[in-house]
N, C-alpha and C positions, 0 to 999 in steps of 0.2 A: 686128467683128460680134458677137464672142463678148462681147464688153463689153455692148453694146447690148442685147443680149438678157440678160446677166445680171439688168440694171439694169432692166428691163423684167418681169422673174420676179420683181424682188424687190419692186417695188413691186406687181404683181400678187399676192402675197404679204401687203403690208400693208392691202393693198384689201380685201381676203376677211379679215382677223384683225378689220379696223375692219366689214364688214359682221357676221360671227360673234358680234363683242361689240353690237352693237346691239340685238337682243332682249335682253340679261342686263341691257342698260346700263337702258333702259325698262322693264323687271320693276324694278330693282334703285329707280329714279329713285323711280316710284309708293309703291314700299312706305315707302321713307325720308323721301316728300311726307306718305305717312298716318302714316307714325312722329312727325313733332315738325313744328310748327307753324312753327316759325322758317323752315326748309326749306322746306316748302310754301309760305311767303310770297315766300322767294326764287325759287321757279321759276314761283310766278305773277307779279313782276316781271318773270323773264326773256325768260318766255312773251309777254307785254305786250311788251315793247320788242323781241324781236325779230319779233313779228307771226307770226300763223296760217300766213298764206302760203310769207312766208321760211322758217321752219319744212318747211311741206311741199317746198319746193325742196330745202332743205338734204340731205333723207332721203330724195328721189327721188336726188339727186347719189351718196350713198353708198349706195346701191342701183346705181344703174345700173351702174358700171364693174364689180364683180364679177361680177353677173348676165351682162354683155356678155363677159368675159372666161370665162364658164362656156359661154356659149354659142358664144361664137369657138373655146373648145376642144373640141366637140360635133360642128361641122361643119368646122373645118378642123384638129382636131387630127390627119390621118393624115399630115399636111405637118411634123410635128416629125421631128426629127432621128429614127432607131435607137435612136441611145445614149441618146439624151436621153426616150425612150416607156422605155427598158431601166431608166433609174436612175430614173425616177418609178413605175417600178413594183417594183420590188427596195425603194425605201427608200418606207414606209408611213409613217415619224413625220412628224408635222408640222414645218414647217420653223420657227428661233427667229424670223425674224421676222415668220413671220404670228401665232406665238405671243406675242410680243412687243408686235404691235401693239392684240391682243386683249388682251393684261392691262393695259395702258398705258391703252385708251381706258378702261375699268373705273378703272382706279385714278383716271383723272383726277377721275370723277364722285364719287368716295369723296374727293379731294381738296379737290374745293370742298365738298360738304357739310361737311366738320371746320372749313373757314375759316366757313362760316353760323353753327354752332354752339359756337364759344368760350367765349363766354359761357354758352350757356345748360349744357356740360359746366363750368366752373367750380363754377356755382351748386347742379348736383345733388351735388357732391364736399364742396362746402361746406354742404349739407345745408336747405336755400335753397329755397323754392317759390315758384314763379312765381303772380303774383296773381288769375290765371285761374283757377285747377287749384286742388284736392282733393287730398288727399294719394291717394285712391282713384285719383281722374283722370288722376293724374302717373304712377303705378305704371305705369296700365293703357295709357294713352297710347303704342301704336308696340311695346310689348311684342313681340306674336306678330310684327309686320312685322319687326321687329330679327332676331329668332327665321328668319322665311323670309329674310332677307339672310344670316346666319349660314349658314343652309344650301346657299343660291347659291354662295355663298363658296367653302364648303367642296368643291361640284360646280364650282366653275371651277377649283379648285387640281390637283382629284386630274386633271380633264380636261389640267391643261397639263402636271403630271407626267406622265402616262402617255404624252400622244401627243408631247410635244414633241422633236425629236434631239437626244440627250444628245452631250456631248464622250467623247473616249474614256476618260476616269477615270471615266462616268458619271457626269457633275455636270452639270447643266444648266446652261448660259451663264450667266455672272454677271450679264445687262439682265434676262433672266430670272428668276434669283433675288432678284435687289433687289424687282422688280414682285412677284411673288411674296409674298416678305416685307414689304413695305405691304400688301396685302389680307389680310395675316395679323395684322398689328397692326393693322390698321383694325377689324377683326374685334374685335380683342380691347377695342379701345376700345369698340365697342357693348357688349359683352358686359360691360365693367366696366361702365359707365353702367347698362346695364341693372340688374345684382348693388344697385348702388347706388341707384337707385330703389324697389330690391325691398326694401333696409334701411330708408331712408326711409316706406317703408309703415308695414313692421313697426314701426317707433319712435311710429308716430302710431295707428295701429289695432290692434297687436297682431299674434302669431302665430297662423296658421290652417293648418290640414293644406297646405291648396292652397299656401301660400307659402312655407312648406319644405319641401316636394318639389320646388316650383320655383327655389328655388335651389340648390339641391342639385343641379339637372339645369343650370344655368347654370354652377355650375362645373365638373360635370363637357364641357361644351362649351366653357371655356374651357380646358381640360384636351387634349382634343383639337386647341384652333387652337396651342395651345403644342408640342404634339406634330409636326402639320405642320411649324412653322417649325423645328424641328430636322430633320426631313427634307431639307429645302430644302437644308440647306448638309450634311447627310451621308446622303448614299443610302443607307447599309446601314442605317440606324436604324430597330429593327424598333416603327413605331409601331402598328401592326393591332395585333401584338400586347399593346402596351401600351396599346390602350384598349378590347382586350376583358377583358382585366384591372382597368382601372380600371373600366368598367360592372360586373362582377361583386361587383365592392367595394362598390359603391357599393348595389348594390341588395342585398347584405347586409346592409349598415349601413341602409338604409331597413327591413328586415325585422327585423332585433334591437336595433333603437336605441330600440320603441315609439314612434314617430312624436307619436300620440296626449298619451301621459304626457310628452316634450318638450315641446308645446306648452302643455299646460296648466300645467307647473314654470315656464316664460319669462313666460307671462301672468301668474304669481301675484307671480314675482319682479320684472319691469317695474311693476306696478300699487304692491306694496310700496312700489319704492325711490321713486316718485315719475314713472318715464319713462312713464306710461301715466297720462292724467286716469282714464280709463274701462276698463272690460272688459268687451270686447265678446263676452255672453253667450249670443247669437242662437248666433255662430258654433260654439257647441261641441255645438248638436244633432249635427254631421255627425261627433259625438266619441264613441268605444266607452264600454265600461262606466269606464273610466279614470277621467273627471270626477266622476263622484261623489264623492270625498270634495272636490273641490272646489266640486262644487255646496253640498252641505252646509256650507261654510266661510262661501259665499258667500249663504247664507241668510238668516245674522247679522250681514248688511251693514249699516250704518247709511242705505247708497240704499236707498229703498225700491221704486226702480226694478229696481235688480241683485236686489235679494231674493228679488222677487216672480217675474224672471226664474229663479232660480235654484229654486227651489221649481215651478212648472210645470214645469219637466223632472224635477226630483225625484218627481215624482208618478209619471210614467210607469215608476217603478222600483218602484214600491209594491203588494204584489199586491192583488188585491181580495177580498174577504170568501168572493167564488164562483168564486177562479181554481183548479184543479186545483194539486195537489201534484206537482211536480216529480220526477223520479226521476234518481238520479246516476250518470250513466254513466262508469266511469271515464277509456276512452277521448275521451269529449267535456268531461271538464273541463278547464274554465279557469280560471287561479287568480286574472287581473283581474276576472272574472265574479263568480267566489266573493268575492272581497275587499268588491268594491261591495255583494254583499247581506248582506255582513255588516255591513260599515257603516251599510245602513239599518237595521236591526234593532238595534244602538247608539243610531242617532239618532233611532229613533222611540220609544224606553225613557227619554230624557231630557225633562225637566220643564220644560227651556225651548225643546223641539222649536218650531220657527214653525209647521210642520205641522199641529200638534194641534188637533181642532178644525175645520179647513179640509178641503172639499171640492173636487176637481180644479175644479167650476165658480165657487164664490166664490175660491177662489186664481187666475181664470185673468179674473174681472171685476175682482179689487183689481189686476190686473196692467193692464190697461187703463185704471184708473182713473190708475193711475201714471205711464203713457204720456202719457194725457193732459196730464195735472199739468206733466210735462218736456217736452211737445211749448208748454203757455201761457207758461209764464217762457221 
């Protein structure tokens, strides 16, 4: 009898782990359908062939038995053994295999999605755009979804750590850790694919504030699934602490690295060597006093497009005839501020200023005029 009923707990066990992962599995399913088209192609095949209906059977099926097992414990759980009400209530951690069967149906869906996309992770590693997509398109494409799978991820890991019954070395079961460790390296292959999309950008349009911060915040996420999977296999491994350490880092080196003055050194150096057709000028409105002397570089462009670009914001630096005299406070100086207006007063002393001559509104009609011109060829 005691068999029977083991066998009976443990499959009531897997029932409830496969009920648990079903909400994540469908969160997780969607976002990875909006993330990459290949995926979405495949589960609207799969959808098609196995029909609407069969469908809803399926997930009435895996619904029902735990539900029914919830409710058979509800009303006739005062009929269990003593011991048996004593040690479901003394032992609070989840049992391995309903955890087990909760990471297991998870990993499976992470499974097939890698066999859908083979291919198309080859061709982002190989630097390879697919003939639909933009290099824009491709960046942006599933980004944030990857981003909330990351995050799922990282709330189903710490959930199966925390609740699941360790062995007595405190090691989680080794079906456990394995599963475990596939959703940490599945993890981490989005998260590279992603880093590598986000290069890809960068190689075709250049660097922008927003896309080195964002990777920057991608590695330190791949920082933390590296962190996890050392946990896995050694419990005392103080990861908390090692990644309020690495945040800390990280967001000092965003605060003293000039963020700004990065970006616009990569753009001048890309466009230089040849890895940039263009530079793209729009983007450095959202740029502190920093660009100046790169605007002014970029004035004596021979595009008449970039010039004229780089000269309407140069304007906006230029005081006006009837602006108030500034007063230097020593506490609010800045020395990128101070640098750029000394710059302009340099480059508005020179004889071959493009400036000279030009008002914010014919500089800002020849710039239209330009647009033009490169929007007809």
């Amino acid at each position: 009898v005691k068999g029977g009923q083991g066998k009976r707990s443990q499959v009531k066990y897997v029932l409830v782990g496969l009920a648990a992962a079903l909400p994540v599995i469908v969160v997780a399913a969607v976002l990875l359908k909006d993330a990459d088209a290949a995926f979405a192609s495949a589960m609207d095949r799969f959808i098609e062939t196995l029909g609407e209906s069969a469908l809803q059977i399926f997930l009435a099926a895996v619904l029902f038995f735990p539900l029914f097992s919830l409710l058979f414990a509800l009303v006739r759980g005062d009929e269990l053994p003593k011991n048996q009400l004593a040690a479901q209530k003394k032992g609070k951690k989840m049992e391995p295999v309903m955890a087990g069967s909760f990471a297991g149906a998870i990993s499976l869906l992470y499974l097939l999605y890698l066999f859908t996309q083979l291919a198309y992770f080859f061709n982002a590693f190989r630097g390879l755009l697919p003939k639909e997509y933009t290099p824009a398109q491709y960046a942006r494409r599933g980004f944030f979804e990857l981003v909330a799978v990351a995050v799922i991820n990282l709330s189903v890991l710490l959930l199966i750590s925390g609740l699941t019954r360790r062995k007595e070395n405190n090691k989680l079961p080794l079906g456990i850790q394995i599963l475990s460790a596939f959703i940490c390296l599945f993890t981490l292959v989005l998260i590279a694919i992603a880093e590598r999309k986000m290069a890809l950008y960068v190689s075709y349009c250049g660097m922008t504030r927003m896309r080195l911060t964002v990777s920057m915040f991608i590695l330190l996420l791949a920082f933390t699934f590296f962190m996890l999977l050392g946990q896995i296999f050694i419990p005392r491994l103080a990861y908390v602490k090692a990644l309020l350490a690495a945040g800390c880092i990280l967001i000092l080196a965003i605060s003293f690295a000039d963020v700004d003055r990065t970006v616009l050194r990569y753009n001048k150096w890309a466009y230089e060597t040849g890895r940039l057709e263009a530079i793209d000028v729009d983007s450095y409105f959202e740029l502190g006093s920093a660009k100046v002397p790169y605007l002014i570089e970029l004035s004596y462009s021979d595009d008449e497009l970039i010039s004229f670009k780089a000269l309407n914001q140069l304007y906006n630096y230029i005081p006006g005839p009837d602006a108030p005299q500034e007063k230097e406070i020593w506490s609010e100086f800045n020395y990128t501020r101070f640098a750029a207006r000394k710059a302009i007063d340099e480059y508005l002393k020179r004889e071959d200023c493009p400036m000279k001559g030009k008002s914010a509104e014919s500089i800002y009609n020849l710039l239209i005029q330009a647009e033009n011109k490169a929007a007809a060829e």
